[in-house]
C-alpha positions as CSV (number, residue, x, y, z in Angstrom):
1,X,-8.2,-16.7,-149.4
2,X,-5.8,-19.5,-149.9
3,X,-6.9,-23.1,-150.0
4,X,-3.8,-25.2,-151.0
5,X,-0.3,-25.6,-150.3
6,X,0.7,-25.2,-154.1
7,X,-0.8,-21.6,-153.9
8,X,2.4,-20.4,-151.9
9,X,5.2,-22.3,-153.3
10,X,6.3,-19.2,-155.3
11,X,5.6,-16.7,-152.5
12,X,8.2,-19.1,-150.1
13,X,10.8,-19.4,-153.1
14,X,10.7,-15.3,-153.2
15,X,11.2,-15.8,-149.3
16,X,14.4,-18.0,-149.6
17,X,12.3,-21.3,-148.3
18,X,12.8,-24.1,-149.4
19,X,9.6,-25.8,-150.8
20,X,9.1,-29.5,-151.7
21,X,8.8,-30.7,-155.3
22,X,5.2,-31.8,-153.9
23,X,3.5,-29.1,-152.1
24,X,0.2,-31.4,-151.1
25,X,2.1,-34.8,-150.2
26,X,5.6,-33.7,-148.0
27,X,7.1,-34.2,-144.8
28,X,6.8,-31.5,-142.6
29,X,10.0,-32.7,-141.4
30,X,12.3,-31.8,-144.3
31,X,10.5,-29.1,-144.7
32,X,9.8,-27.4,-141.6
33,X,9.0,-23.1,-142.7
34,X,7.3,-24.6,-145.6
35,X,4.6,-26.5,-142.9
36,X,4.6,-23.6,-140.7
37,X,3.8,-21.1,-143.9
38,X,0.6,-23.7,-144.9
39,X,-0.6,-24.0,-141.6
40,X,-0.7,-19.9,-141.0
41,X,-1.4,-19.0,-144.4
42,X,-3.9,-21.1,-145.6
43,X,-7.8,-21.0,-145.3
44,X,-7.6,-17.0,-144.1
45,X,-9.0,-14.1,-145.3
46,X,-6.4,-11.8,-145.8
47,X,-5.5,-9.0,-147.7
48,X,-4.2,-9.2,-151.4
49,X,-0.5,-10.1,-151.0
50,X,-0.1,-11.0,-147.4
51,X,1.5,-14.0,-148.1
52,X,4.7,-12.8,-150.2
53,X,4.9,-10.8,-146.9
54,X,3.9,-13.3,-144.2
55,X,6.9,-15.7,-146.4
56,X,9.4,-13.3,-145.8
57,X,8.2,-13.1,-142.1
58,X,8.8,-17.3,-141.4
59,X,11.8,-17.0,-143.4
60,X,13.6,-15.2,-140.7
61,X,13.1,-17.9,-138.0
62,X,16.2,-20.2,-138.3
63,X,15.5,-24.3,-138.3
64,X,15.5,-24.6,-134.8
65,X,13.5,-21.8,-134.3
66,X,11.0,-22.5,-136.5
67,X,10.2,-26.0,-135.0
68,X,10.2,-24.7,-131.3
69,X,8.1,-21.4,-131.4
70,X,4.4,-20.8,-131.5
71,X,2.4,-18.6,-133.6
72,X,2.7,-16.1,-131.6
73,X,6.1,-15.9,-132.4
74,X,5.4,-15.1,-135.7
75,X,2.1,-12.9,-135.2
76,X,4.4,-10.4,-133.4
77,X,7.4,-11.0,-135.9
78,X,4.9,-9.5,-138.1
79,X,2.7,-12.2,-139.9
80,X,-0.2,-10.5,-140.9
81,X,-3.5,-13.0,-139.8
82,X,-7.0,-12.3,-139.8
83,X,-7.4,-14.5,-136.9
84,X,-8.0,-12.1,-133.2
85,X,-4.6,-12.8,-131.4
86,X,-4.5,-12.3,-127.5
87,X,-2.1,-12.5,-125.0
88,X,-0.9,-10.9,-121.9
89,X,1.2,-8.3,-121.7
90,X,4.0,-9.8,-119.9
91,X,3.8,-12.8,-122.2
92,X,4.2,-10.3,-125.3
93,X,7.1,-8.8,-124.3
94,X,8.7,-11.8,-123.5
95,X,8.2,-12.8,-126.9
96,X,9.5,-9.4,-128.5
97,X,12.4,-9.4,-126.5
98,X,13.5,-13.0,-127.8
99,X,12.1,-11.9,-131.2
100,X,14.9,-9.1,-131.0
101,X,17.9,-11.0,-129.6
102,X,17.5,-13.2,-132.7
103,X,17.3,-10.5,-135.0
104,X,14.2,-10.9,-136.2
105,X,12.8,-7.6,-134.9
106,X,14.7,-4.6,-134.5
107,X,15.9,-3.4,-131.2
């Protein structure tokens, strides 16, 4: 498990993100994938390596995107979580089928 924001600095570089020069004291503003990375990744079990993948996963999401979805959004773009994720159906697809017209999934 990760515990602090300084733990996925290099996983988020890998991604393309950029990360702030302080990863515990930044604004969430000027750094928007970076916030969305901590508050996903950190504090679950997952397995070993999740987050270089789970990085690459937010790194998709353009600006906007990224300050205007939920975490759904990037459950079913394919961050891994440990946390049990349910939604309707109808709802899901909804999701995937914006997740595809902006290229994050595949069609």
């Amino acid at each position: 498990m990760l515990c602090y924001p300084s733990m996925l600095v290099g996983p988020a570089k890998d991604a393309g993100m950029e990360t702030p020069e302080d990863p515990e004291d930044f604004s969430s503003y000027d750094y928007p994938h970076f916030q969305v990375f901590c508050v996903l990744q950190l504090g679950w079990s997952m397995r070993p390596g999740a987050h270089f993948d789970n990085a690459k996963v937010i790194a998709k999401f353009s600006e906007e995107q990224v300050r205007s979805v939920g975490k759904m959004h990037f459950f079913l773009a394919g961050f891994e979580t440990s946390e049990l994720v349910d939604i309707e159906v109808e709802a899901k697809c909804k999701i995937i089928k914006e997740l595809r017209e902006w290229g994050i999934l595949d069609k």
